[in-house]
C-alpha positions as CSV (number, residue, x, y, z in Angstrom):
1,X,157.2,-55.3,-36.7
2,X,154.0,-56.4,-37.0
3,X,150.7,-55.3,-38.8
4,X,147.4,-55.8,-36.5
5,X,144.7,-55.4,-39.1
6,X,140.4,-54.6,-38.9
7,X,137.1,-53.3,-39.7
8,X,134.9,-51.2,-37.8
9,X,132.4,-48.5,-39.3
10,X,133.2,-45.3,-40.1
11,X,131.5,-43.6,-37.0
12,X,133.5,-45.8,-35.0
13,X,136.7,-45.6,-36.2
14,X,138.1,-42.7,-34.8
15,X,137.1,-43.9,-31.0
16,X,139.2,-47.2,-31.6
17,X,142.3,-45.4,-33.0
18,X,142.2,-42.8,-30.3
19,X,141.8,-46.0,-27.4
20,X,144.7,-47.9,-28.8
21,X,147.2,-44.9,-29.7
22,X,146.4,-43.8,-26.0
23,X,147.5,-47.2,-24.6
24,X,150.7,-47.3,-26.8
25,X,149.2,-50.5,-28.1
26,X,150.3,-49.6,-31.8
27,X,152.6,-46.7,-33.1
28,X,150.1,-45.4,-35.7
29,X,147.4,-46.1,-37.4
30,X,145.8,-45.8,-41.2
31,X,142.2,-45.9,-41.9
32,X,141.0,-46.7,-45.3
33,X,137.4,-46.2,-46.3
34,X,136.2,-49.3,-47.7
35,X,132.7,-50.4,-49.2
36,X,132.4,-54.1,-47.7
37,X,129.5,-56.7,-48.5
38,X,129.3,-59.8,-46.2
39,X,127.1,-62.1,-44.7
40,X,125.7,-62.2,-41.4
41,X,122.8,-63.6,-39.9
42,X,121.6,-65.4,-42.9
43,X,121.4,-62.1,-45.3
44,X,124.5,-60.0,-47.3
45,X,124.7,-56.8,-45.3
46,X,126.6,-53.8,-47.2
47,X,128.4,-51.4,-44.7
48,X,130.6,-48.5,-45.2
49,X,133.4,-49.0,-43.2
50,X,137.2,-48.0,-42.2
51,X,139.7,-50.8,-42.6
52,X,142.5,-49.9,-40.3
53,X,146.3,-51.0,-39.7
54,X,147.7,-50.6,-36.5
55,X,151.3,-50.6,-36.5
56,X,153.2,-52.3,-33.5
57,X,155.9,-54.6,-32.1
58,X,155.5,-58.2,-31.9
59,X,155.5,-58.4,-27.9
60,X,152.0,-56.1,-28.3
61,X,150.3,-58.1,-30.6
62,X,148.0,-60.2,-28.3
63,X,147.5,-56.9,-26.1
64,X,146.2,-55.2,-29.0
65,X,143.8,-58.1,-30.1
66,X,142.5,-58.2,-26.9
67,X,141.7,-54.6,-26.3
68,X,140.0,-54.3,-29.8
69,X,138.0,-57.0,-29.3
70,X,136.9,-55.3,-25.5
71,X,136.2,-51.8,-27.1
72,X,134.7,-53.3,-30.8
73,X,131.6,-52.4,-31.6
74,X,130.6,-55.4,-33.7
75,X,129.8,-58.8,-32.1
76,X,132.8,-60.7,-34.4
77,X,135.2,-58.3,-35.0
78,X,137.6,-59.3,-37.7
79,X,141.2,-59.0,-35.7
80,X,144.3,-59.8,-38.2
81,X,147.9,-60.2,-37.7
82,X,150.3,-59.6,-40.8
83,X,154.1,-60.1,-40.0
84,X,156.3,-57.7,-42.3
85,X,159.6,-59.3,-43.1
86,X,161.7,-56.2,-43.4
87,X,161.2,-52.5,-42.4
88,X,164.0,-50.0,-42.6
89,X,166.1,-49.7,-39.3
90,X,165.0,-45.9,-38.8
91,X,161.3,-46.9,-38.7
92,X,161.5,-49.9,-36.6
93,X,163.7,-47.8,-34.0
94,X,160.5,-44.8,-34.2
95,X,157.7,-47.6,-33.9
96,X,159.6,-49.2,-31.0
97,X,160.2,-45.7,-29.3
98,X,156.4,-45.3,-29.8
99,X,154.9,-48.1,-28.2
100,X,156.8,-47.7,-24.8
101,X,154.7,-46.7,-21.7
102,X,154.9,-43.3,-20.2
């Protein structure tokens, strides 16, 4: 199992979920609201964004960075993977299930 972390803002967030969940990309996904400061461009922005974790198999990860980085809406998205050493066997078998194509 793998955790495909990133950051979009909160308008946006919905729209990437919905894309991804559609294409099987990812089992599920969380969104956390988040208050994030940063710089870009020379200046510290402040945005009010959605961190979100997409759940998925390892097989799907690149898929899944590739497609939110095509359907992003900013110009460097931040695009994480986090491997999870151990996840009980019933919730492996359900995000497995999940990710398979119609």
């Amino acid at each position: 199992m793998r955790l495909v972390i990133t950051t979009c803002p909160v308008n946006k967030s919905q729209k990437l979920i919905d894309e991804i969940l559609n294409l099987k990309l990812a089992a599920c996904a969380n969104k956390i609201k988040v208050d994030s400061k940063f710089w870009w461009k020379g200046k510290i922005n402040e945005e009010k964004e959605h961190l979100i974790i997409f759940k998925t198999r390892e097989e799907l990860v690149e898929k899944l960075f590739k497609k939110i980085k095509e359907i992003h809406s900013y110009e460097i998205p931040e695009i994480a993977e986090i491997k999870v050493e151990k996840v009980n066997d019933e919730y492996l078998k359900w995000l497995k299930d999940a990710t398979k194509g119609p």
